[in-house]
Structure formats: structure tokens, C-alpha cells
KOLMIKOL-450718 format. One record per residue: x, y, z of N, C-alpha, C in turn; residue number from 1. Coordinates in steps of 0.1 Angstrom, whole numbers, padded with zeros to 4 digits. Layout:
REM residues N
<r n_X="X" n_Y="Y" n_Z="Z" ca_X="X" ca_Y="Y" ca_Z="Z" c_X="X" c_Y="Y" c_Z="Z" resi="NUM"/>
...
This chain:
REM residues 129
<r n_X="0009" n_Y="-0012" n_Z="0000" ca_X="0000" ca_Y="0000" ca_Z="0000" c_X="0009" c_Y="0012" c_Z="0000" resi="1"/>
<r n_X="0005" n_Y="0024" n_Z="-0010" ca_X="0013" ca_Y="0035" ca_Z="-0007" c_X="0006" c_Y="0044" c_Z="-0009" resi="2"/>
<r n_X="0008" n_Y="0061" n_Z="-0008" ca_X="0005" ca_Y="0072" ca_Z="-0015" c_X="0011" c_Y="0075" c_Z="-0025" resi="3"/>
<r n_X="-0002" n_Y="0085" n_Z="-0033" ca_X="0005" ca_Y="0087" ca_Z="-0044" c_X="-0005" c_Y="0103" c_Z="-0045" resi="4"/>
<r n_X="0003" n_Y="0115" n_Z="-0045" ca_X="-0001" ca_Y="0128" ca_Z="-0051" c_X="-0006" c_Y="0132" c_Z="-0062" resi="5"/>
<r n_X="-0015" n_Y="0131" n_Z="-0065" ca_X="-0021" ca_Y="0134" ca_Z="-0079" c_X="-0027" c_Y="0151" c_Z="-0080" resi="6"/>
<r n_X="-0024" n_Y="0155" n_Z="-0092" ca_X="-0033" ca_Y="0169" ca_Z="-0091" c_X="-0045" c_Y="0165" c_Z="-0101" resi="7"/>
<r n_X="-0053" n_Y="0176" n_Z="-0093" ca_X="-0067" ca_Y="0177" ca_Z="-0098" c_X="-0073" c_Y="0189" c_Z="-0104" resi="8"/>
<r n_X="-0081" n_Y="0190" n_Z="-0113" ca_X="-0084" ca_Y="0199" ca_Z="-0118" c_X="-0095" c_Y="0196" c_Z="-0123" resi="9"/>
<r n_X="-0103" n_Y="0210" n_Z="-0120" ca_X="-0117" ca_Y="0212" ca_Z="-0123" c_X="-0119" c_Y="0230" c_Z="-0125" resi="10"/>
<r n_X="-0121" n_Y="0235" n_Z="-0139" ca_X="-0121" ca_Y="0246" ca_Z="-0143" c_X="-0105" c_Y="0249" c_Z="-0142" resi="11"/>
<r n_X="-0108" n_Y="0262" n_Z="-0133" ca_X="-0096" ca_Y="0269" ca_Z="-0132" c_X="-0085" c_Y="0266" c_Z="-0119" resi="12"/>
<r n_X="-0094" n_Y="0258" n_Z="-0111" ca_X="-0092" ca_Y="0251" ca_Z="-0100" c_X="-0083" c_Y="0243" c_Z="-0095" resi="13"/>
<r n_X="-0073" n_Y="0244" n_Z="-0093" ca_X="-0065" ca_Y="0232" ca_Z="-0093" c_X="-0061" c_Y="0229" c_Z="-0078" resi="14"/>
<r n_X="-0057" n_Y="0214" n_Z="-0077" ca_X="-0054" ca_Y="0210" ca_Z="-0065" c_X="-0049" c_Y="0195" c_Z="-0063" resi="15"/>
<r n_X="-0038" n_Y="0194" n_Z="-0050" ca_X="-0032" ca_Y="0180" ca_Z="-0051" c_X="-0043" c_Y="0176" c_Z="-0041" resi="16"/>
<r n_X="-0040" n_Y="0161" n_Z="-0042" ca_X="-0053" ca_Y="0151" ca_Z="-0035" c_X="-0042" c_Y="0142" c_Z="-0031" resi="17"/>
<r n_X="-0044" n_Y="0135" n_Z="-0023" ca_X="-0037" ca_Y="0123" ca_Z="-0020" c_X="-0039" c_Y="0112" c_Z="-0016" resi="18"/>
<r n_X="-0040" n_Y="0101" n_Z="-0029" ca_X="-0051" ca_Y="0088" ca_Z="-0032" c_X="-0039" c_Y="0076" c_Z="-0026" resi="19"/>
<r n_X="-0048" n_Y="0065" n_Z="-0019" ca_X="-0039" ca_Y="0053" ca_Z="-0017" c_X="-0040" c_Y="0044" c_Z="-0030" resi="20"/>
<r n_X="-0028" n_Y="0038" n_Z="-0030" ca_X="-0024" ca_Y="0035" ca_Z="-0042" c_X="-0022" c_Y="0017" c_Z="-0041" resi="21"/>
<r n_X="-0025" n_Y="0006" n_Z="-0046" ca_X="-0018" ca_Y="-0005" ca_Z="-0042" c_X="-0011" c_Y="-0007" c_Z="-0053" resi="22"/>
<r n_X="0002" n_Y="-0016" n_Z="-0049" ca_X="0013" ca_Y="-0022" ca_Z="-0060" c_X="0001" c_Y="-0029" c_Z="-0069" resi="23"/>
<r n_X="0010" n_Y="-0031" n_Z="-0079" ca_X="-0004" ca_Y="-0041" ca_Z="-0093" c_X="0001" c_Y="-0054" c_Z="-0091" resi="24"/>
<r n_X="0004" n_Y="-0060" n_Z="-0076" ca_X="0014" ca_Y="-0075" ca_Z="-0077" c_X="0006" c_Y="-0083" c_Z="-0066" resi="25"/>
<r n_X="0005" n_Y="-0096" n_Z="-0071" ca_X="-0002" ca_Y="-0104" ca_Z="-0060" c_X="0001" c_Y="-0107" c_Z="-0049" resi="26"/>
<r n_X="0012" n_Y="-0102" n_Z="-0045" ca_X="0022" ca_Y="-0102" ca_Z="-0033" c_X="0011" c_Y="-0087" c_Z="-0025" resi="27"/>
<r n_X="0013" n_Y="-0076" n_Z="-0030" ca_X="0004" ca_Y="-0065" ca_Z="-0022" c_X="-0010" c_Y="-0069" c_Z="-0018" resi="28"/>
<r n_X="-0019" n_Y="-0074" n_Z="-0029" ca_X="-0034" ca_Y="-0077" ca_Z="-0026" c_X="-0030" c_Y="-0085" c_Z="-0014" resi="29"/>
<r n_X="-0022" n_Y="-0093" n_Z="-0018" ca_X="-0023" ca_Y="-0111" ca_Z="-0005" c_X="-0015" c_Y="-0103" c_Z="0009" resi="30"/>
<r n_X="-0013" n_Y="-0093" n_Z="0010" ca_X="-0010" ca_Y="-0084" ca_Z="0023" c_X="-0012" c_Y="-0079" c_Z="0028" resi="31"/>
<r n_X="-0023" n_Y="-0068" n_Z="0016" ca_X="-0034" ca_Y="-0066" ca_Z="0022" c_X="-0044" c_Y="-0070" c_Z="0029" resi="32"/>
<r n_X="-0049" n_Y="-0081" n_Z="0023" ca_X="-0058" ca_Y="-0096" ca_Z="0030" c_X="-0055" c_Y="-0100" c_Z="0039" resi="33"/>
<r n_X="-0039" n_Y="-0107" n_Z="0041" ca_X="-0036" ca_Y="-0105" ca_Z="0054" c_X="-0037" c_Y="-0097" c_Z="0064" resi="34"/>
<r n_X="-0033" n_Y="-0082" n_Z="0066" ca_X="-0037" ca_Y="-0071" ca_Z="0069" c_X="-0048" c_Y="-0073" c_Z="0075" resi="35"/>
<r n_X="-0058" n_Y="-0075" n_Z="0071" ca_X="-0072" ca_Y="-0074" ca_Z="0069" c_X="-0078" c_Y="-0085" c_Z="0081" resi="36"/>
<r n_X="-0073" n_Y="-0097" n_Z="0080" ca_X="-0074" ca_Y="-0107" ca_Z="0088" c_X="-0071" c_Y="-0108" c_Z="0101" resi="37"/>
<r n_X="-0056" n_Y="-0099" n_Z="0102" ca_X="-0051" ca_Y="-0099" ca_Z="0114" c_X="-0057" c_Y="-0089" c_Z="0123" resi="38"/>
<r n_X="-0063" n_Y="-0078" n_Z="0117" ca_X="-0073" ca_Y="-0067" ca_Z="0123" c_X="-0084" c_Y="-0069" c_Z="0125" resi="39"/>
<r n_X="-0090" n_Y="-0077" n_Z="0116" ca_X="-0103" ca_Y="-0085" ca_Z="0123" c_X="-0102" c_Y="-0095" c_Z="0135" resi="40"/>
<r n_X="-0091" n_Y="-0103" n_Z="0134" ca_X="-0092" ca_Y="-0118" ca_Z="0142" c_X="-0084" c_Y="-0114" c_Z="0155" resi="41"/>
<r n_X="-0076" n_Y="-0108" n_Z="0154" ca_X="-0063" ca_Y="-0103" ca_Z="0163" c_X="-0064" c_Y="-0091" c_Z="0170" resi="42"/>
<r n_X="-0059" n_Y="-0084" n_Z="0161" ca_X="-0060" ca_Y="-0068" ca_Z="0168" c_X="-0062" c_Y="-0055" c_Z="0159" resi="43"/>
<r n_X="-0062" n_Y="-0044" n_Z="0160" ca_X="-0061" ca_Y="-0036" ca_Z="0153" c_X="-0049" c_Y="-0023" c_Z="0152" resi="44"/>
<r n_X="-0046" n_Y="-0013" n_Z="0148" ca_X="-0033" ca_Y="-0013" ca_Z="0146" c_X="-0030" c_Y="-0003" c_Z="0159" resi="45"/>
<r n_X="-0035" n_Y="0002" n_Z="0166" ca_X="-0036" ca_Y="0009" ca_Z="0182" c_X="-0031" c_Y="-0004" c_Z="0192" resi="46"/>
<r n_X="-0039" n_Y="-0014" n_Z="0185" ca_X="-0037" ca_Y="-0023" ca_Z="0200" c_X="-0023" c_Y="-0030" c_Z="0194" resi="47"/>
<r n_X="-0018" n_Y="-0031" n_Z="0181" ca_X="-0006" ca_Y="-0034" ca_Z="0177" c_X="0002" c_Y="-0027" c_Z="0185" resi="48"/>
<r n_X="0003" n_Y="-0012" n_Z="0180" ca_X="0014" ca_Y="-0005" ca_Z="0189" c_X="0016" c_Y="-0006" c_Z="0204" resi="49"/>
<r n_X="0009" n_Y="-0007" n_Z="0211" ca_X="0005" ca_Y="-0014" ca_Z="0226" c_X="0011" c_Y="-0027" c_Z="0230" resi="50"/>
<r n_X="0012" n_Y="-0032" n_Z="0217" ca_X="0017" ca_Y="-0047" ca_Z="0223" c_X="0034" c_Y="-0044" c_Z="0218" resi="51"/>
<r n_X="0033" n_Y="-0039" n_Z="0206" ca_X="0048" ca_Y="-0036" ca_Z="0206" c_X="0058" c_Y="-0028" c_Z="0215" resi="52"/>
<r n_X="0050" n_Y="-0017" n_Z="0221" ca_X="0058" ca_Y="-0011" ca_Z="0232" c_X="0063" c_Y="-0021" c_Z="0242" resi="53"/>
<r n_X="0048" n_Y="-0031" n_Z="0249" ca_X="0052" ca_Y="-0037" ca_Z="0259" c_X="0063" c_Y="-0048" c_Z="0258" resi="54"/>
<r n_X="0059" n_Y="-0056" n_Z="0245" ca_X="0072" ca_Y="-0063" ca_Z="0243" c_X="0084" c_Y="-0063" c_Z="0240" resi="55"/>
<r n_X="0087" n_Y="-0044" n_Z="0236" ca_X="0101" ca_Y="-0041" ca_Z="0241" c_X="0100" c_Y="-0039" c_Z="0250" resi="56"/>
<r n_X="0096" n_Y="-0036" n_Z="0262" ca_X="0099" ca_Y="-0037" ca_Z="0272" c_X="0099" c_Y="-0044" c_Z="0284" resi="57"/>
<r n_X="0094" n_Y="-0052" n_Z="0278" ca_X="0097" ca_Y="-0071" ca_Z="0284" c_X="0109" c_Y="-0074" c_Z="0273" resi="58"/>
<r n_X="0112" n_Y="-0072" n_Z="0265" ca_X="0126" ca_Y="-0079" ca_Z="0262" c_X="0139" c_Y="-0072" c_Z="0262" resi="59"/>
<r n_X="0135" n_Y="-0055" n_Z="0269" ca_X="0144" ca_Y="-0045" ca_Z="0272" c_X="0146" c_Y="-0050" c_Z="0288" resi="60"/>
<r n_X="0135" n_Y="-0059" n_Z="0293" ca_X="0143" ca_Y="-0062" ca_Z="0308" c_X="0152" c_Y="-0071" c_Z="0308" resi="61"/>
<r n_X="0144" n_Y="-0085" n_Z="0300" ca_X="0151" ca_Y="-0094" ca_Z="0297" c_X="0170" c_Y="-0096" c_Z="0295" resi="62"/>
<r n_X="0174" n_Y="-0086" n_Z="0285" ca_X="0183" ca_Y="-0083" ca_Z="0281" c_X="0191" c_Y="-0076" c_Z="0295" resi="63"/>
<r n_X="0188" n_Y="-0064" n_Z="0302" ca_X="0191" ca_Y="-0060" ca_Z="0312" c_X="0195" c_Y="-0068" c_Z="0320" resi="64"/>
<r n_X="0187" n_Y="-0079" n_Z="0324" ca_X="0190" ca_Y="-0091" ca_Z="0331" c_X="0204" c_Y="-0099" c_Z="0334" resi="65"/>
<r n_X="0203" n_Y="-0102" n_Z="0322" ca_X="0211" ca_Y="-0109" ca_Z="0310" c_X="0227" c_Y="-0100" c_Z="0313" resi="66"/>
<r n_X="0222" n_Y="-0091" n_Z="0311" ca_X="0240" ca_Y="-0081" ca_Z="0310" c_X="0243" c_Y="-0079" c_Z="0329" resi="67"/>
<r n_X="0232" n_Y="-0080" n_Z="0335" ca_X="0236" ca_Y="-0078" ca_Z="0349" c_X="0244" c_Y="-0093" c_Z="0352" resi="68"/>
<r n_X="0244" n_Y="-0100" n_Z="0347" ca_X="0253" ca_Y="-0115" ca_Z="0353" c_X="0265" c_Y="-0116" c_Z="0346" resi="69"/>
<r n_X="0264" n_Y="-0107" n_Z="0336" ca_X="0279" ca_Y="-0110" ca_Z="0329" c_X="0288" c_Y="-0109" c_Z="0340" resi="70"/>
<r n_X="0306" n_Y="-0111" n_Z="0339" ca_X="0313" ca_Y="-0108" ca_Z="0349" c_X="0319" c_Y="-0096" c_Z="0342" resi="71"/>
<r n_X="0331" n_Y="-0090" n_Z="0349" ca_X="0334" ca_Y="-0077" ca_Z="0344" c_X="0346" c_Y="-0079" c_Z="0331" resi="72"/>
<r n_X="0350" n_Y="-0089" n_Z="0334" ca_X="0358" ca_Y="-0092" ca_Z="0318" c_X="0353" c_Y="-0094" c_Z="0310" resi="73"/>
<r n_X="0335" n_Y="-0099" n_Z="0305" ca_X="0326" ca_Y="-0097" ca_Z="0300" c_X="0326" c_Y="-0084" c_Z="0296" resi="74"/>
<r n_X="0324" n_Y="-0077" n_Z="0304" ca_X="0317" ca_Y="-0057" ca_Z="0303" c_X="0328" c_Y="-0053" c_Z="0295" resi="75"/>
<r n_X="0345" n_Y="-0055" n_Z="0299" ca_X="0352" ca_Y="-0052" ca_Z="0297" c_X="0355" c_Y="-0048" c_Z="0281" resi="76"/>
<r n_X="0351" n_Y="-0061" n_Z="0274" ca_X="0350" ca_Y="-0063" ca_Z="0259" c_X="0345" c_Y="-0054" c_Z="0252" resi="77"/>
<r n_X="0339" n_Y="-0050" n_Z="0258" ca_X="0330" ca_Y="-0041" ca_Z="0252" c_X="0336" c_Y="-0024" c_Z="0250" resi="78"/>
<r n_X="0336" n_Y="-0020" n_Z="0238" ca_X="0343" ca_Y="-0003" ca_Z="0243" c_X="0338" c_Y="0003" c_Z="0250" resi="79"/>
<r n_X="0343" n_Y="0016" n_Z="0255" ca_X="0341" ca_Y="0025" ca_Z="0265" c_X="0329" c_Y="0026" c_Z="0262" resi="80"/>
<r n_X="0327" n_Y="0040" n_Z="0253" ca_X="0316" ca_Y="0045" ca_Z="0246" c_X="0303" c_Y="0032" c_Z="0246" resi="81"/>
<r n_X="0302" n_Y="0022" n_Z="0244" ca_X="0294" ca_Y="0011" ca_Z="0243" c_X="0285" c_Y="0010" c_Z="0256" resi="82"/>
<r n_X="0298" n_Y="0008" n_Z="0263" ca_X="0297" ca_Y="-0004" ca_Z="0278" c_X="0286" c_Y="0007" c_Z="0285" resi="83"/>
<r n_X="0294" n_Y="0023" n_Z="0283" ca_X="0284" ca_Y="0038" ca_Z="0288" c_X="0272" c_Y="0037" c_Z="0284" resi="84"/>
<r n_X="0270" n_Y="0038" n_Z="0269" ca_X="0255" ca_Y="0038" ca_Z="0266" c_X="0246" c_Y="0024" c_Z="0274" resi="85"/>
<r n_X="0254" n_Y="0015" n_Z="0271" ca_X="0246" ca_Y="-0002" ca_Z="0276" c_X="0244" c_Y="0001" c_Z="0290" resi="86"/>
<r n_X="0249" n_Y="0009" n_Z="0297" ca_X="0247" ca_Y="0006" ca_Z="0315" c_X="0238" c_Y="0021" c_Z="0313" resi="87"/>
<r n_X="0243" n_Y="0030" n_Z="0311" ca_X="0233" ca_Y="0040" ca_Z="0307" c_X="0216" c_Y="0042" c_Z="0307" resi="88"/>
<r n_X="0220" n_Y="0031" n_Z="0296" ca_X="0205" ca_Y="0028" ca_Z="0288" c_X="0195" c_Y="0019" c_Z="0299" resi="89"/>
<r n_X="0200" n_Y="0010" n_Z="0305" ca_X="0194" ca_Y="-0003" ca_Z="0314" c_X="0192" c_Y="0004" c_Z="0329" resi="90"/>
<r n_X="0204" n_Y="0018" n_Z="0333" ca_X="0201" ca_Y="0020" ca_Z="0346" c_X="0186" c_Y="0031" c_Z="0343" resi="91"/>
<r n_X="0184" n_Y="0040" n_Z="0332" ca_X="0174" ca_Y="0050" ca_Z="0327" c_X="0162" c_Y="0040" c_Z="0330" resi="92"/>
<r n_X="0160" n_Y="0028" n_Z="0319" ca_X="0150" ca_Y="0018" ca_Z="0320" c_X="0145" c_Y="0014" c_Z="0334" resi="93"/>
<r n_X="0154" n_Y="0013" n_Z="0341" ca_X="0148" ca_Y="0005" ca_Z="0358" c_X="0141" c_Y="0014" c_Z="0366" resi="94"/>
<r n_X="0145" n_Y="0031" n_Z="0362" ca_X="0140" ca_Y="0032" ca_Z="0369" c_X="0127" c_Y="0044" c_Z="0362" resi="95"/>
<r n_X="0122" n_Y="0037" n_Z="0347" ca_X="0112" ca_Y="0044" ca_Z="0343" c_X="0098" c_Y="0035" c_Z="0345" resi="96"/>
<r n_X="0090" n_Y="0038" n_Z="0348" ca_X="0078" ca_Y="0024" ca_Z="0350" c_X="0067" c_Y="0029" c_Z="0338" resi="97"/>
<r n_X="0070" n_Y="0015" n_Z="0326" ca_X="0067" ca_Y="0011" ca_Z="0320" c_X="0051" c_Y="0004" c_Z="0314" resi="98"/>
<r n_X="0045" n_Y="0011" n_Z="0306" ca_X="0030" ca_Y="0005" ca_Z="0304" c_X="0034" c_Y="-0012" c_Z="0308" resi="99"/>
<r n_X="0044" n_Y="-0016" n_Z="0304" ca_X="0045" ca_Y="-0034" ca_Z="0305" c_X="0041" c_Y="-0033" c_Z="0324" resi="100"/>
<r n_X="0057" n_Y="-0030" n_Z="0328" ca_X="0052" ca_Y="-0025" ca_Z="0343" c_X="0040" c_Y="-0025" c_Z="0351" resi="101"/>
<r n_X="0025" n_Y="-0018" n_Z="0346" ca_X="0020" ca_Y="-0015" ca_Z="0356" c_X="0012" c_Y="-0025" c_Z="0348" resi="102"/>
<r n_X="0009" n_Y="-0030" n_Z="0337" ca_X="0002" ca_Y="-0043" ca_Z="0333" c_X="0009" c_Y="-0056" c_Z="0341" resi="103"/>
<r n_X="0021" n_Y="-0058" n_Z="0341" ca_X="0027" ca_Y="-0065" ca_Z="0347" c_X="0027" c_Y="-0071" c_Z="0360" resi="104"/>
<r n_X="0027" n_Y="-0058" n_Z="0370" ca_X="0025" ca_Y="-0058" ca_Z="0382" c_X="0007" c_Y="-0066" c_Z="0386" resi="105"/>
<r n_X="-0004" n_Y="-0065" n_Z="0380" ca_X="-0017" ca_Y="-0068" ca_Z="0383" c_X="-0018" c_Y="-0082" c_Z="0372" resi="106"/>
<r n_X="-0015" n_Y="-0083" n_Z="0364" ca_X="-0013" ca_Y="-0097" ca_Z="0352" c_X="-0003" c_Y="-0107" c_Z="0354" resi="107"/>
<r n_X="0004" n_Y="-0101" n_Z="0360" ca_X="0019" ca_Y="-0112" ca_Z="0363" c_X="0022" c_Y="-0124" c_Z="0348" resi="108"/>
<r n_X="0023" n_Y="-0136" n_Z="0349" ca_X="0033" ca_Y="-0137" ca_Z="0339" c_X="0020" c_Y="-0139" c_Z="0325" resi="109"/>
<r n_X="0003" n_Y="-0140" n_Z="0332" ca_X="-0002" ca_Y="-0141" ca_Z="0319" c_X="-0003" c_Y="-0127" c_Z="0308" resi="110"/>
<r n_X="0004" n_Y="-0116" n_Z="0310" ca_X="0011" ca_Y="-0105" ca_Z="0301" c_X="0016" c_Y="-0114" c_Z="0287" resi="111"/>
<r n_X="0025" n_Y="-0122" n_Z="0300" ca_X="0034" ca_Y="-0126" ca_Z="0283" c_X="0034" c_Y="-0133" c_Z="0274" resi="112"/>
<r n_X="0017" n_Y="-0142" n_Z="0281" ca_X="0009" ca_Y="-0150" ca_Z="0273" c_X="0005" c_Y="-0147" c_Z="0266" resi="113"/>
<r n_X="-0002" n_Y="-0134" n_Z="0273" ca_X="-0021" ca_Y="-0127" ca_Z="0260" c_X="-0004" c_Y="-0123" c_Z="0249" resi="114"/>
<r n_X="0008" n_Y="-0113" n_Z="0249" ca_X="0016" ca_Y="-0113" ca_Z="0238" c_X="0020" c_Y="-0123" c_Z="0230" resi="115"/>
<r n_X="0022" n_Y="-0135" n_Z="0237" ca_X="0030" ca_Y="-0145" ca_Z="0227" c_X="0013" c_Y="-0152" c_Z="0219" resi="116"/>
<r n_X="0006" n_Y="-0149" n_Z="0222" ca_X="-0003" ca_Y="-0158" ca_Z="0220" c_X="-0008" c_Y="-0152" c_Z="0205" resi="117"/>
<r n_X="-0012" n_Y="-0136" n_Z="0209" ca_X="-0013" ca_Y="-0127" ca_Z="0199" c_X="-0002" c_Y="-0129" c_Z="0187" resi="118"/>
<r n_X="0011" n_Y="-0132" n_Z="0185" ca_X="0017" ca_Y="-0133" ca_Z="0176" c_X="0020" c_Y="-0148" c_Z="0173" resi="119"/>
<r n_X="0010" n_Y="-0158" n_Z="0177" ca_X="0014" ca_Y="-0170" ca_Z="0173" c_X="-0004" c_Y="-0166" c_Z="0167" resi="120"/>
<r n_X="-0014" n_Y="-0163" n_Z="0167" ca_X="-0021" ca_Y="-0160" ca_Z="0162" c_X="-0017" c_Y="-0154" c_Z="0144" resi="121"/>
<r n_X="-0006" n_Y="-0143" n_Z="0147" ca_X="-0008" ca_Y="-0135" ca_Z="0134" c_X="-0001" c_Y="-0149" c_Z="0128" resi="122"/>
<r n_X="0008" n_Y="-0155" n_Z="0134" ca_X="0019" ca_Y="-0165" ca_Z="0129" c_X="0012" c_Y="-0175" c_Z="0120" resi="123"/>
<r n_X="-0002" n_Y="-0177" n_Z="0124" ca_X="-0009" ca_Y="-0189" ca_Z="0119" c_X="-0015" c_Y="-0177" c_Z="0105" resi="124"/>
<r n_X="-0018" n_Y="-0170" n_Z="0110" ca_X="-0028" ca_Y="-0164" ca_Z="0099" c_X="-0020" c_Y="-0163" c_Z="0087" resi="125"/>
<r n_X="-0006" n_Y="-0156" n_Z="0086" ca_X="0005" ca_Y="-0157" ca_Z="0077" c_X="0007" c_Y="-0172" c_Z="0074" resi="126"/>
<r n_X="0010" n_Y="-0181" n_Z="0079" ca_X="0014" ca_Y="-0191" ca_Z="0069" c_X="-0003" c_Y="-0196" c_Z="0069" resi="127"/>
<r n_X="-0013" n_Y="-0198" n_Z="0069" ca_X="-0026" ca_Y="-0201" ca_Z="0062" c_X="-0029" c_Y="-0192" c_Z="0047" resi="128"/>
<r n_X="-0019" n_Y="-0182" n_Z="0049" ca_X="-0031" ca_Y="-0176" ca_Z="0037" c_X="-0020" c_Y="-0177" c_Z="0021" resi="129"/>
């Protein structure tokens, strides 16, 4: 799916419009359909972005985690500049509370159900169609 700028004209009148346009390839229609499927059956694209925030942020802890057990010869490896932004970045995160966060805290681990479940959903709907 894309835009495409067309001018228009009527009398003296003129004016751009801006019409959606699909590729002419069966690959676009069949993605559209998909599209289509996943917003009906699944979610729509608000509750998309909702799920994608959260699940960076369940796998921005994850990761966090993960780099907290390394040992320091581990950290070490890493350049200055890197190692700063990585510890940086993970100490900012801990202590910002997170839409995952306060879903988290009242849902506990079925959060990461209703998400995985949601993308093994779109997962079927892609390879079915």
C-alpha cells in the first residue's frame, strides 16, 4: 500500500489530493488480506502498537537481566563508549515504569501469554493464507 499525489483539476481550480495506491502485484493484494485478517481476528493497529511497546519492554528487561550476570571481563569487551551507553540505557529503564510495568505488576506472567499468544495468532494467519 502506498501514497501517491495526484493533481486535480476542475475549471480553473486546481489541487493536489492524495489517493492510496496499491502495488499491481499479488504479493500486495495477498497483504493486504492478510492485513485485513489480522485486524479482524487479532488486533487492530492501536492495540498493535500497545503490544509492541510492551514487548520491548519485556525484552528490554530481559536483556538487562542478562548483561547484569555477565562478569566484568565480559563488560570489559565491550568499548568505553558502548559499555556507557549499555549501562546507561538499562540504569534510565529501571527506573522508568513502564505500560508493561504496571500491566505487569496486576497480570503477572499471563502479560506474556495474552503477547506470545497474539503473535502466534498473526503467525498462523501468515502461513494459512
Amino acid at each position: 500500500m502506498a501514497y501517491k499525489v495526484i493533481k486535480e483539476q476542475k475549471g480553473m481550480l486546481v489541487r493536489n489530493v492524495v489517493k492510496k495506491t496499491f502495488e499491481e502485484t499479488v504479493s500486495a493484494d495477498k497483504k493486504d488480506f492478510i492485513r485485513k485478517d489480522i485486524e479482524k481476528d487479532v488486533f487492530d493497529t492501536e492495540d498493535a502498537i500497545a503490544d509492541n511497546a510492551k514487548m520491548l519492554s519485556l525484552l528490554t528487561t530481559i536483556v538487562s537481566r542478562m548483561y547484569d550476570v555477565l562478569d566484568d571481563t565480559q563488560k570489559d569487551a565491550l568499548g568505553a563508549d558502548d559499555r556507557s551507553m549499555i549501562e546507561y540505557t538499562f540504569k534510565k529503564f529501571k527506573t522508568t515504569n513502564t505500560r508493561a510495568d504496571v500491566q505487569f505488576a496486576t497480570e503477572g506472567i499471563t502479560l506474556v501469554d495474552k503477547l506470545l499468544d497474539r503473535q502466534g495468532q498473526i503467525g498462523s494467519i501468515i502461513a494459512n493464507s
